[in-house]
C-alpha positions in Angstrom: 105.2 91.8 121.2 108.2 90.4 119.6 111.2 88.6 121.4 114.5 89.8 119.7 116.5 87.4 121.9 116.3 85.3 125.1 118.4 87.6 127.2 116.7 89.5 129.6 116.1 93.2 128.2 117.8 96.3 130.4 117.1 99.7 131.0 119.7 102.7 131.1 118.8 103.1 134.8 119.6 99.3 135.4 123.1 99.9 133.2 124.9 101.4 136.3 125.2 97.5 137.5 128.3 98.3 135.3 130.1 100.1 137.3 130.2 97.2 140.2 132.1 95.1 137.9 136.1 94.6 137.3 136.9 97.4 134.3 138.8 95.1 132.3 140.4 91.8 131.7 143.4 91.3 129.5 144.5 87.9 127.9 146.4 87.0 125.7 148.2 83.4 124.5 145.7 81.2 126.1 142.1 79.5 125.2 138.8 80.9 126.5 136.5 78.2 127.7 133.1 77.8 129.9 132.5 76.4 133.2 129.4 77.0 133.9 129.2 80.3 134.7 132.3 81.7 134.6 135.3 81.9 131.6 138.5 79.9 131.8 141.6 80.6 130.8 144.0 78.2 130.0 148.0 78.7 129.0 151.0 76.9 130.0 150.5 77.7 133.6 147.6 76.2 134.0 143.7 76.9 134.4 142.1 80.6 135.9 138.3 80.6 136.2 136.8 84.4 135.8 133.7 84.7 136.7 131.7 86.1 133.9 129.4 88.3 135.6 132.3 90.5 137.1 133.5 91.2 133.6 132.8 94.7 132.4 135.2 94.3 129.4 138.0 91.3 128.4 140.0 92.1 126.1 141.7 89.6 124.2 145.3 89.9 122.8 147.6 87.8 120.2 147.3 84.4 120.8 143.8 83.8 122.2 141.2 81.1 120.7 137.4 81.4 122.3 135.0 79.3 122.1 131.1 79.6 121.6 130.2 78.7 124.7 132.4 81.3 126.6 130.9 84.2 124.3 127.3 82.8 125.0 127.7 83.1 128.7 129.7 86.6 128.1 126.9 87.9 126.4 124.2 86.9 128.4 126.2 88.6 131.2 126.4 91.4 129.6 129.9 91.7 129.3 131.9 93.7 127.0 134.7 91.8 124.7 137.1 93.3 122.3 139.8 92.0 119.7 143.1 94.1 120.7 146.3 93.8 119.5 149.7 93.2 120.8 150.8 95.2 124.7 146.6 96.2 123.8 147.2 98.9 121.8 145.5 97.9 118.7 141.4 97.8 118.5 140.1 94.9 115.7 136.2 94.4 117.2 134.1 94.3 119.8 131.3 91.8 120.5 127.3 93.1 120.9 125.4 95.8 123.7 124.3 94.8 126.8 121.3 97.2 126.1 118.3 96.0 123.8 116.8 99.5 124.6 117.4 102.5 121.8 116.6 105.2 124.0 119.7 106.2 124.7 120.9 106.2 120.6 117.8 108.2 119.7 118.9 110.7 122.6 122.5 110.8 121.5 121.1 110.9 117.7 118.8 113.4 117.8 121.6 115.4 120.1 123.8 115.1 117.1 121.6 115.4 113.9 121.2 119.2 115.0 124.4 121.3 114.6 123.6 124.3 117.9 122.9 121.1 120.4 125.8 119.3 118.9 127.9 121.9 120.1 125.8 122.0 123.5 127.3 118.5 123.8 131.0 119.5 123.3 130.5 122.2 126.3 128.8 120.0 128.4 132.2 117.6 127.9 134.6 120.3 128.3 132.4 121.5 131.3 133.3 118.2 132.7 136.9 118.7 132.5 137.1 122.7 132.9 134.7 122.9 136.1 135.9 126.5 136.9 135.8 127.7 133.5 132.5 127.9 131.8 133.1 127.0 128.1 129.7 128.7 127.3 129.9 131.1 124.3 133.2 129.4 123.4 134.0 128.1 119.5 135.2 124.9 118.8 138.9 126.1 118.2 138.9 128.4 121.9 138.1 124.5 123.4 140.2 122.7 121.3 143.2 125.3 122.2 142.1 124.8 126.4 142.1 120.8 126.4 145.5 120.8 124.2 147.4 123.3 127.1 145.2 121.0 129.9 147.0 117.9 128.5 150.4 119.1 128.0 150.1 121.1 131.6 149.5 116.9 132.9 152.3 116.0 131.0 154.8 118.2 132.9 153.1 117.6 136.3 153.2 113.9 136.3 157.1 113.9 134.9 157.5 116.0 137.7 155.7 114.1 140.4 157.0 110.7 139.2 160.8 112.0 137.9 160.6 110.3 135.0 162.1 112.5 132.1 159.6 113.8 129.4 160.0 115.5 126.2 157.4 115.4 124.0 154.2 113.1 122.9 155.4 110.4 120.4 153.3 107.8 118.9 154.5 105.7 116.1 151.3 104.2 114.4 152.4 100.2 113.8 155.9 100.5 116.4 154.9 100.6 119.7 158.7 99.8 120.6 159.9 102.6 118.7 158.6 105.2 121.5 160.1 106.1 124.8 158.9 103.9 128.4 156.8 106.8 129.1 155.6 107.2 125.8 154.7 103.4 125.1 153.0 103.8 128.6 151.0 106.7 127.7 150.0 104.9 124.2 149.3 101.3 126.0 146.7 103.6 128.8 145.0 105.1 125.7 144.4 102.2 123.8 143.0 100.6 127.4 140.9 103.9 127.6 139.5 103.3 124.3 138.8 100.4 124.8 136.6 100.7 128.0 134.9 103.5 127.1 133.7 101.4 124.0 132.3 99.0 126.0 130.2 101.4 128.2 129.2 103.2 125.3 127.8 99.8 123.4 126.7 98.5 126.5 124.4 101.9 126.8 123.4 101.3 123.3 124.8 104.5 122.0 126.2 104.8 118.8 130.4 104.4 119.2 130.4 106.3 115.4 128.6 109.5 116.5 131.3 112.0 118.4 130.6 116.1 119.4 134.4 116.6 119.7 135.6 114.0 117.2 134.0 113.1 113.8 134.8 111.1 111.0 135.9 108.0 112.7 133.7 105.2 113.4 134.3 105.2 117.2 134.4 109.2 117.3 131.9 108.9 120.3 134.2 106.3 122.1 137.2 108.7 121.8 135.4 111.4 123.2 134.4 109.7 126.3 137.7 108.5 126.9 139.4 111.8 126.7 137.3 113.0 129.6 139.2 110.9 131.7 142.6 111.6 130.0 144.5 113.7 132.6 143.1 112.3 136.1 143.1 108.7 134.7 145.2 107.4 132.3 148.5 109.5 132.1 149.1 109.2 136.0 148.9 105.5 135.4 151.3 105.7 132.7 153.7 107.6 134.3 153.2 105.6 137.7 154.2 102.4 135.3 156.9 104.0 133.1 158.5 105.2 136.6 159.9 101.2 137.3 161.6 101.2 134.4 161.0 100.0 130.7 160.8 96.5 130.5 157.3 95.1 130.0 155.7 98.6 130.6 152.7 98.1 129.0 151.8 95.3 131.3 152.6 97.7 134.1 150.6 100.2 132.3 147.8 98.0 132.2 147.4 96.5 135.9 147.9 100.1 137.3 145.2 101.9 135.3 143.0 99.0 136.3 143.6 99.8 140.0 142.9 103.4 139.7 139.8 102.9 137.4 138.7 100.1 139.9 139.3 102.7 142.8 137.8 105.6 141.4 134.5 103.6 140.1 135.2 105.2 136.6 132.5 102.4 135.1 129.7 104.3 137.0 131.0 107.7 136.4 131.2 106.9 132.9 127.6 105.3 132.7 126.5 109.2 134.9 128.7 111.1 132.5 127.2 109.9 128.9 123.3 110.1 130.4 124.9 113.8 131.5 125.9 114.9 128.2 123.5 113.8 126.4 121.0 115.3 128.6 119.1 112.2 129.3 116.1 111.9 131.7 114.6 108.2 131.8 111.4 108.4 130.8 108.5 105.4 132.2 107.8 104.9 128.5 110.9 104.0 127.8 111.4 100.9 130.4 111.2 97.6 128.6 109.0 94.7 130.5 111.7 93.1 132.2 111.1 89.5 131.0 111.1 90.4 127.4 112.8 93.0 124.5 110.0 94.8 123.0 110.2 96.3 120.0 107.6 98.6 118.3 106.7 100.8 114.7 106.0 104.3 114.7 103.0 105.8 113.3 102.9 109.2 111.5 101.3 110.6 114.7 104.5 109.1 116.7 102.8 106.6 118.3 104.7 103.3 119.5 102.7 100.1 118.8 103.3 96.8 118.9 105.5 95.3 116.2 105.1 91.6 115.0 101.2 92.0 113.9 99.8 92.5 110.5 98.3 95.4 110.6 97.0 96.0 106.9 93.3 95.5 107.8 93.4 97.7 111.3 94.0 101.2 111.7 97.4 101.7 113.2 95.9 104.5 115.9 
């Protein structure tokens, strides 16, 4: 039995304590500090304690400084903390899992390594979003031509519903000004998007890097979690927030997507969906003691034993 750190091991069946939390937390031109058990922010304005434990990801903007102490109590709550960039629509890093189980990266690994259930994984995510149309026996190209006329079908409804005028999708990589208010809106819910789907799927333990719609990109995976929730989630908000006008719209953008993620308790659909696609049943063998991480070899046979022995004078099964 080996201890790979002092913080309490979780399962994947445990990880839906995730979706009880606050989605996200954006900062930005302040210090991050401990008090006991929660983080404080402090700016000109003064001092705001966050509890730590309702965090399910801060993200931190241009301007912050944090300090050891406030990441040592973030990650032994578990929380989810990325390096953004300025309105949030840049991703630099993101701090550790809140897993120490691999169960869930072998699932999504072995799901990938194989190029027919790779594909069963795509379905199974347009399935999500096409619930009357069975993508079943559908290429790649038939799916990708369904989400693009989905997305650009939400693009005319919402313009419609919230009259704000809508041409086409703009995004100018390294201007974010440069765009329309609805377009910067639209960009600034993305980026949010991506950025709390990271943190469920590194808090899972899953592998950001290995995607079944998108590939090539080291958060591949991440992307294609957050497009499931594209058209009921993060372009309503945008539009809602580019609706009041352009001024500070990504702000807007921000605190509305964080009300309707809050109310539609998109954390625990998110944690259901990923165990969904990947096909995932929780397995006994695969709980970890709860009072320690336990990590183990493989034999040629497949057998798990205990790691952290010498065993060159004992057979291993």
């Amino acid at each position: 039995m080996t201890t790979i750190s002092r913080r309490t091991t979780s399962t994947p069946r445990e990880l839906t304590r995730v979706g009880d939390r606050i989605s996200f937390v954006y900062l930005e031109r302040c210090t991050v500090h401990r008090d006991d058990n929660a983080i404080t922010a402090t700016d000109t304005d003064g001092v705001t304690h966050i509890p730590a434990a309702t965090i399910g990801t801060l993200l931190l903007g241009p301007g912050t400084r944090i300090t050891h102490q406030a990441m040592s109590v973030l990650g032994e709550c578990g929380a989810g903390v990325a390096w953004v960039g300025e309105h949030g629509v840049r991703f630099y890093a993101a701090g550790r899992a809140l897993t120490r189980s691999s169960a869930l990266a072998e699932a999504q690994a072995t799901a990938w390594a194989n190029r027919r259930t790779r594909l069963d994984v795509a379905r199974a995510m347009y399935r999500l979003r096409f619930p009357d149309d069975d993508p079943a026996g559908r290429t790649r190209q038939e799916l990708l031509n369904m989400e693009g006329r989905r997305v650009k079908e939400c693009y005319r409804r919402e313009s419609a519903r919230t009259g704000v005028p809508w041409r086409r999708r703009e995004y100018h990589h390294g201007d974010f000004s440069a765009g329309d208010a609805p377009n910067q809106a639209v960009t600034a819910a993305a980026q949010c998007m991506y950025g709390i789907a990271h943190a469920v799927v590194t808090a899972l333990g899953c592998s950001p890097a290995l995607g079944f719609v998108h590939s090539g990109h080291e958060r591949s995976f991440v992307l294609d979690i957050a497009d499931l929730y594209k058209t009921d989630i993060a372009i309503p908000a945008a539009f809602e927030a580019a609706a009041h006008g352009s001024d500070d719209v990504a702000t807007r953008t921000r605190r509305a997507l964080r009300d309707r993620i809050n109310s539609t308790a998109l954390l625990d659909r998110c944690v259901r969906d990923i165990k969904h696609v990947l096909n995932y049943e929780e397995r006994s063998s695969t709980r970890a003691e709860p009072d320690a991480d336990r990590m183990t070899v493989q034999t040629d046979g497949d057998v798990h034993i205990d790691s952290g022995r010498n065993h060159g004078e004992e057979p291993l099964w």
